[in-house]
C-alpha positions, 0 to 999 in steps of 0.5 A, a space after each residue: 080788693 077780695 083776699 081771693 083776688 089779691 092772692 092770685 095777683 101776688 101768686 102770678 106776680 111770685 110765680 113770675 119772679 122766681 121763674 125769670 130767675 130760676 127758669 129757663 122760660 117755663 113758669 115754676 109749678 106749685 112744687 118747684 117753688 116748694 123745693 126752692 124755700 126748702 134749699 133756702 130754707 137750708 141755706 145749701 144753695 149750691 150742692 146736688 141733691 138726691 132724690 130722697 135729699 129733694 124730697 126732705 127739702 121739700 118737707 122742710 118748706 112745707 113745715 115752714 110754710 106751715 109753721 105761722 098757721 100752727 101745724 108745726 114748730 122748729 125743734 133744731 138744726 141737726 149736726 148736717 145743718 138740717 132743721 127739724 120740726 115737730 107736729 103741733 096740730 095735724 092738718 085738717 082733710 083738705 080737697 085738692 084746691 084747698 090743700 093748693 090755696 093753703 099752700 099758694 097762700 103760705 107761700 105768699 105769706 113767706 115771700 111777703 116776709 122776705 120781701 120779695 113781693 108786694 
């Protein structure tokens, strides 16, 4: 099976799961799967976020999605609880479509990490 083919598989398979879950009957987009690694990531599940709090947790997510492919690396956890990375390598000019496969693709990566998915 192409790389491209079982991306989108896992990717629908992903999207499925975590919509049925957190959803009321809409599939989840590229961003709302986002926030949820950020509030996963921060392991605050059940608080109210601000916009600029849904914002930073997003930034979290994307710094972890991002972090096996080298683009950034964990420093610490602030006194809130709060992780922080740094900037290792910047991140190419990427398109539209391939800033969403990378992202897509991080995001499988990390679900496949959890167990999540398949």
């Amino acid at each position: 099976m192409s790389r491209d083919i079982q991306l989108k598989e896992r990717w629908e398979q992903l999207v499925d799961k975590l919509s049925n879950q957190f959803s009321q009957g809409e599939d989840l987009d590229l961003d709302a799967i986002i926030y949820l690694i950020g509030v996963q990531e921060l392991g605050k599940f059940h608080e109210t976020y601000k916009k600029d709090e849904k914002l930073n947790l997003m930034h979290i997510a994307i710094c972890r999605l991002l972090e096996p492919y080298g683009y950034y690396e964990f420093e610490f956890f602030d006194h809130d609880g709060w992780p922080h990375y740094k900037v290792r390598e910047e991140l190419p000019p990427l398109k539209a479509g391939e800033q969403s496969v990378l992202m897509k693709e991080a995001i499988v990566n990390y679900f496949l990490e959890k167990k999540l998915i398949e």
